[in-house]
C-alpha positions in Angstrom: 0.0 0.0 0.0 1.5 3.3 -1.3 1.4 6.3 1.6 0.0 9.6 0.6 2.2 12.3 0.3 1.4 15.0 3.4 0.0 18.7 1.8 3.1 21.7 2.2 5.8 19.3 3.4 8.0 20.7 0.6 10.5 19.0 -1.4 14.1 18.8 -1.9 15.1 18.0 -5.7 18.2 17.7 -7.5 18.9 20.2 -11.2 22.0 18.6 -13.1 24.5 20.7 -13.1 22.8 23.7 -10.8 23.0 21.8 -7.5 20.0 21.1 -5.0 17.2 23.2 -4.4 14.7 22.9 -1.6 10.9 24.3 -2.2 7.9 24.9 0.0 4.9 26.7 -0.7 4.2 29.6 1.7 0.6 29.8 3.7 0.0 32.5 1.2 0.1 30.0 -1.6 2.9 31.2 -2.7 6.3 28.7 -3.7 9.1 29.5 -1.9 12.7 27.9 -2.2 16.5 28.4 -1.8 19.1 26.9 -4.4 22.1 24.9 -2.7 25.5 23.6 -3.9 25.7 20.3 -6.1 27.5 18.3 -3.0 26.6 16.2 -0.2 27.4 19.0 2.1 24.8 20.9 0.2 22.2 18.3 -0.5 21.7 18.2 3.7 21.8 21.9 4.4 18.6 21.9 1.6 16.9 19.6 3.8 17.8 21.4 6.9 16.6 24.7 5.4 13.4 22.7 4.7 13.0 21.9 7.8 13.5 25.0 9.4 11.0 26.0 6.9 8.5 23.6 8.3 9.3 24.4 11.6 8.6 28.5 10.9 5.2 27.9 9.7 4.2 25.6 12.8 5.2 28.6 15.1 3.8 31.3 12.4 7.6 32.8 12.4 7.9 32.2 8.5 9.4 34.6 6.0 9.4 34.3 2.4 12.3 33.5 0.3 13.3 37.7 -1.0 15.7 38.1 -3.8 16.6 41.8 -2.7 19.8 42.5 -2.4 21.6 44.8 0.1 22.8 47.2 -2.7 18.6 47.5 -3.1 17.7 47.7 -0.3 19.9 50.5 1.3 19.0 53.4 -1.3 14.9 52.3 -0.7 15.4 52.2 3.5 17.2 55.7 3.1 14.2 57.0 0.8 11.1 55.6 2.4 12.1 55.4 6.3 14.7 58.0 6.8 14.8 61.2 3.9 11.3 62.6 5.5 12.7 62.9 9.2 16.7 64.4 8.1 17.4 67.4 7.4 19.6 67.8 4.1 22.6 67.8 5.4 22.1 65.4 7.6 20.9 63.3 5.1 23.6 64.3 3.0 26.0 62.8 5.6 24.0 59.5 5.6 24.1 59.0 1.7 28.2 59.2 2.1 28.3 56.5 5.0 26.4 54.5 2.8 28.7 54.1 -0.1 31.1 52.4 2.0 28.6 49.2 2.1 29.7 48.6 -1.0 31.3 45.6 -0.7 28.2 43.7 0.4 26.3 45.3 -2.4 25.6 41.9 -4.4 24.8 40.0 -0.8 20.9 38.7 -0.8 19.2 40.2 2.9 18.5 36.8 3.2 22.1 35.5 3.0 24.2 38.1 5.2 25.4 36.4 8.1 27.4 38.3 11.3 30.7 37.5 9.6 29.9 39.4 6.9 29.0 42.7 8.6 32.7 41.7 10.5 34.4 41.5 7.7 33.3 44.5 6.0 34.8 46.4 9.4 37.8 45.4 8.9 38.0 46.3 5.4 37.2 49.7 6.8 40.2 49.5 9.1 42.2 52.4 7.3 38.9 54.8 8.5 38.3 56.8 11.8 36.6 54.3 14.6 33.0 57.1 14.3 33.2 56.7 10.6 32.7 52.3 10.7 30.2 53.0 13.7 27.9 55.2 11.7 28.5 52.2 8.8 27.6 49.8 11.7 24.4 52.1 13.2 23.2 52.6 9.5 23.3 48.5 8.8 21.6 47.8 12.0 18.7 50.5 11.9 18.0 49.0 7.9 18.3 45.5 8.8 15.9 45.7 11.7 13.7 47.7 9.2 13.8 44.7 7.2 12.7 42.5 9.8 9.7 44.9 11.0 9.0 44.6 6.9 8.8 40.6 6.6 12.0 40.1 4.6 14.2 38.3 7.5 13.5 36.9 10.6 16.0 38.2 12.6 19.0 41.2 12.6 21.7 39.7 11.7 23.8 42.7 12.5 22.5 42.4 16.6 25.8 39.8 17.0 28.3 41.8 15.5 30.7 43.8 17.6 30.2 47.5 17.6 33.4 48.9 16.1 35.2 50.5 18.4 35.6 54.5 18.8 38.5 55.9 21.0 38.3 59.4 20.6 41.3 61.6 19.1 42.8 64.6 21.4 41.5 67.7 21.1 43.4 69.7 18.8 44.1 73.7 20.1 45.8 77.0 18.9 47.9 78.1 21.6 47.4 82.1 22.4 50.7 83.0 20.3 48.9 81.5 17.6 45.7 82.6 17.8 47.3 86.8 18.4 49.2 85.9 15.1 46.4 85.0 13.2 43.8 87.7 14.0 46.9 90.1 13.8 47.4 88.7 10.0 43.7 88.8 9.7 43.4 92.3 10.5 42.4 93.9 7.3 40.4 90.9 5.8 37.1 91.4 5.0 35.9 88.3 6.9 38.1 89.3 10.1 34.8 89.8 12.2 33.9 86.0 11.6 37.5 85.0 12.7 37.2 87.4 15.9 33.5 86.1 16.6 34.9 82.7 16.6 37.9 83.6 18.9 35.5 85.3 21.6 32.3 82.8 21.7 33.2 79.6 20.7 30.7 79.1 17.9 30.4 76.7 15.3 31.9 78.2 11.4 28.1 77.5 9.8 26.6 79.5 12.8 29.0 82.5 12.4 27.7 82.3 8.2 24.5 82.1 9.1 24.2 85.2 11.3 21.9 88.1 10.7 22.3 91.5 11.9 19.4 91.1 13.6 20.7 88.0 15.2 23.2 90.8 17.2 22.6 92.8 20.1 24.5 96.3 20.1 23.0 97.0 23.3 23.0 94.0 25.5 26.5 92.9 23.7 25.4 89.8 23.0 24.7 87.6 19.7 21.4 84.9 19.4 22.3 81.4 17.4 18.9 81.4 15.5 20.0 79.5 12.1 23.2 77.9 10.9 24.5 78.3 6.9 25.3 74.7 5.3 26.4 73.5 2.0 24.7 70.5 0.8 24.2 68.9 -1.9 21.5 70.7 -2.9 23.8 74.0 -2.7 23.8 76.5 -0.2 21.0 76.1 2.5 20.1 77.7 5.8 18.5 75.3 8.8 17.4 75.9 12.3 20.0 74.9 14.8 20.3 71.4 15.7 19.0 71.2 18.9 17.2 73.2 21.5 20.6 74.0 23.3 22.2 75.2 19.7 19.8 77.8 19.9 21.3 79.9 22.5 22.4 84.0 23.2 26.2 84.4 23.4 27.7 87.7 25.5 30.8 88.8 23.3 33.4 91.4 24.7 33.0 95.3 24.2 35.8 95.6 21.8 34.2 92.5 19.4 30.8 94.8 19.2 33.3 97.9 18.6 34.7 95.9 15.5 31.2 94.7 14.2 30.3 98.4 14.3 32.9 99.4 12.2 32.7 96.7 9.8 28.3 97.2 9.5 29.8 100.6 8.3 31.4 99.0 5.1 29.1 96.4 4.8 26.7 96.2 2.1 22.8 96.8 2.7 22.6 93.0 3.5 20.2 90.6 5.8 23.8 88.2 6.5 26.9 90.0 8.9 29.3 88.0 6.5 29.4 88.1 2.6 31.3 87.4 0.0 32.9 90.2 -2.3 29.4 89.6 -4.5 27.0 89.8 -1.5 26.0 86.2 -1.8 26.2 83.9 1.3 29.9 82.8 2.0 30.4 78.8 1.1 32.3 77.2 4.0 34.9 75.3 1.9 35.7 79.1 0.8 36.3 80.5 4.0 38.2 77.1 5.1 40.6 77.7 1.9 40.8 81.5 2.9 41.8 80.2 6.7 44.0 77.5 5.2 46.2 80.3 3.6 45.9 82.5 6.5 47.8 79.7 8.8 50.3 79.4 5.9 51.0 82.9 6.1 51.8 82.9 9.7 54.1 80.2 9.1 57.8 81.3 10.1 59.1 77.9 8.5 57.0 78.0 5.7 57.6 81.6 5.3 61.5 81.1 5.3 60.6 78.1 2.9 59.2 80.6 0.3 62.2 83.2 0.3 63.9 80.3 -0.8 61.7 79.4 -3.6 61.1 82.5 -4.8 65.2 82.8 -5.1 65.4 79.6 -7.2 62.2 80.7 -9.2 64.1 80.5 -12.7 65.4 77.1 -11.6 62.7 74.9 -11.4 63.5 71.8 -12.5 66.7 71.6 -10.2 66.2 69.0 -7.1 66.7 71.7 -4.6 63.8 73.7 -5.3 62.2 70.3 -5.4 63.2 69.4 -2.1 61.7 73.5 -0.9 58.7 72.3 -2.2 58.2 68.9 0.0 59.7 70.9 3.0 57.3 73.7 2.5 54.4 70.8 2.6 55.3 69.1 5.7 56.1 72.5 7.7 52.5 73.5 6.2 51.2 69.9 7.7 53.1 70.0 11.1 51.3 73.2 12.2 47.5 73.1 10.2 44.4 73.2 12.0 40.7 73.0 11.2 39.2 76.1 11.7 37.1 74.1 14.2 40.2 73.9 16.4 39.0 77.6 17.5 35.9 76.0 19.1 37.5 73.3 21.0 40.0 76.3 22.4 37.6 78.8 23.1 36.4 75.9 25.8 39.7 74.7 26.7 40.7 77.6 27.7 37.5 78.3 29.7 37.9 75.7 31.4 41.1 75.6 32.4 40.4 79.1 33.5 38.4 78.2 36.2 35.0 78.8 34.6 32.0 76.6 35.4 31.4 73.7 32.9 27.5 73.8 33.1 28.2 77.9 31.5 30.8 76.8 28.8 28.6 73.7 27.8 25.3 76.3 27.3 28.0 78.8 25.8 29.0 76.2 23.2 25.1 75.2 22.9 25.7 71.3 24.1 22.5 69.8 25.6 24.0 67.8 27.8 27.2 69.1 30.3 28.5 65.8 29.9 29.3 66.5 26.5 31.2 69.3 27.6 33.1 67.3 30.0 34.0 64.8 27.7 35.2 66.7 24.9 37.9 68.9 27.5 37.3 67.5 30.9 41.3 67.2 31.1 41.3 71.3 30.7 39.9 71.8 34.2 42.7 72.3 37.0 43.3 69.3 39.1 43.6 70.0 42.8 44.9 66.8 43.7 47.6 68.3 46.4 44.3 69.9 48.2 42.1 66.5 48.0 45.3 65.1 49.7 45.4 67.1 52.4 41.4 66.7 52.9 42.3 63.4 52.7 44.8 63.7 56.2 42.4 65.6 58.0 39.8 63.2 58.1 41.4 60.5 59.0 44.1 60.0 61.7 46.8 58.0 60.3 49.9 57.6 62.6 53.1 59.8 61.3 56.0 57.9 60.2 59.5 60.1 60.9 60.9 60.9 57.5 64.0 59.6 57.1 65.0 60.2 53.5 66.6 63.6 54.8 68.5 61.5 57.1 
């Protein structure tokens, strides 16, 4: 007597030459199945995916077989789940971290495993430790979208390591730099956004963005109300980030002195700073413009370029060569970002003495804690007092000194 052959129960079946493939059909109706290699090895993982199959639909855990791939589904998670709640540049920012998924591009959702996701860290290697974690946060936010959405069962990226981030030191002017920059500055048209940043501490796209009517003559004080970006849309203006970026900021007497003067020249504008045509000042510009401005207060580079200039006629000879590749590393050896001003302008409040809850709302951080971690090691240690605190609490018995002896 022949037996009946159960309903859904699948099937495994060989394809000459294209290996084994496993098929079940879905409580939907629809046929679902999964291709495996032409070996023994593969013939038993198509039963065991089969099985696991079977075993889904009993505890109503079952997901379809998905052909999407990774490279497909990144650009549709960015468009449908994330482009409505980023701001452009934010967004902007997203769309670069995703390009470096490349490498898994081709990968099926279906078919990434933890290794994979590992693997792709450590081709990243070469990269800052934020930049793979973004990589990592982005893959583990679209993943888990994928299995709210039906197409896997679980995130695979939940048991891969978080790469690791171990935060750079703060880089600072020092105060003979930042005299001989705003000295060399002096009769630039964008001095004001150099001294601005010097005396408050404010962000380069917040000192762009600022309207006259963002300053206070009277009160000596300037309001954070927007913030000039460049994306990739060109030149935009956005509300601060968060409620703490929003913030008023008391500037010195002689910084309103110098905005007075320079509203004098200005043109008839809504924006403090302008380029030469009026429009809105791009930020790689002014970085460039900053860029030659350290150059130019250089003493090595400086003595560098008398050189060249001597050998001018003589270019092809190896020792204005050689100028040249000294020129570039003294150039290297002493450049900042033009966010080092910032990360000073709190470093040196700190280390002043001043209370970190006022730098952190002065630099418009919601939390103080963010303040603390970026320049905690400003703030003056007063480990010889704790050490006497220490002694007067409790009563230890006092050994003779004998190392004078």
């Amino acid at each position: 007597m022949s037996k009946k052959r159960l309903n859904n129960t699948g099937s495994v079946y060989h394809e000459k030459g294209r290996g084994y493939r496993a098929q079940i059909t879905a409580p939907d109706g629809q046929r679902s199945s999964k291709r495996f290699p032409d070996t023994e090895a593969g013939q038993k993982s198509a039963h065991d995916w089969l099985h696991e199959q079977l075993y889904n639909m009993s505890t109503g855990t079952f997901i379809a077989t998905s052909t999407i791939t990774l490279g497909e589904w990144i650009p549709e998670y960015l468009r449908i789940y994330c482009r409505q709640n980023l701001r452009q540049r934010s967004f902007d920012r997203l769309l670069a971290t995703a390009k470096h998924v490349a490498p898994l591009a081709d990968y099926k959702l279906q078919d990434l495993k933890p290794t994979h996701f590992q693997s792709l860290y450590l081709t990243l290697g070469h990269f800052a430790g934020e930049t793979r974690k973004k990589v990592h946060n982005l893959l583990y936010a679209a993943m888990r979208q994928a299995v709210r959405d039906g197409v896997l069962v679980k995130n695979p990226v939940e048991d891969v390591a978080v790469p690791k981030v171990i935060r750079e030191e703060v880089i600072t002017f020092t105060k003979e730099e930042i005299e001989s920059l705003l000295a060399k500055a002096k009769l630039h048209r964008w001095y004001p956004v150099l001294l601005l940043a010097v005396h408050t501490g404010a962000r380069l796209g917040e000192l762009l963005g600022l309207r006259w009517s963002d300053i206070d003559f009277a009160s000596k004080t300037i309001h954070i109300r927007q913030t000039l970006q460049h994306a990739s849309t060109g030149i935009i203006f956005e509300q601060p980030k968060t409620k703490a970026s929003k913030r008023k900021i008391a500037i010195p007497k002689e910084t309103i002195i110098s905005l007075k003067n320079y509203r004098k020249q200005a043109m008839d504008q809504e924006l403090c700073f302008t380029a030469m045509n009026g429009s809105p000042i791009q930020p790689k510009n002014f970085e460039r413009w900053f860029s030659s401005l350290q150059r130019d207060c250089n003493p090595e580079w400086l003595a560098l370029e008398t050189k060249r200039k001597a050998l001018k006629a003589n270019k092809s000879t190896e020792e204005y060569t050689n100028i040249l590749a000294k020129q570039k590393e003294a150039l290297a050896a002493r450049h900042k970002k033009f966010h080092a001003i910032r990360h000073t302008h709190a470093t040196d409040l700190l280390a002043g003495g001043e209370n970190i809850m006022e730098v952190a709302r002065r630099l418009g951080h919601s939390k103080a804690s963010t303040t603390l971690d970026l320049y905690g090691h400003a703030i003056p240690g007063n480990d010889v007092k704790v050490a006497q605190k220490v002694a007067k609490l409790y009563k230890f018995e006092i050994e003779k000194d004998q190392s004078s002896e």
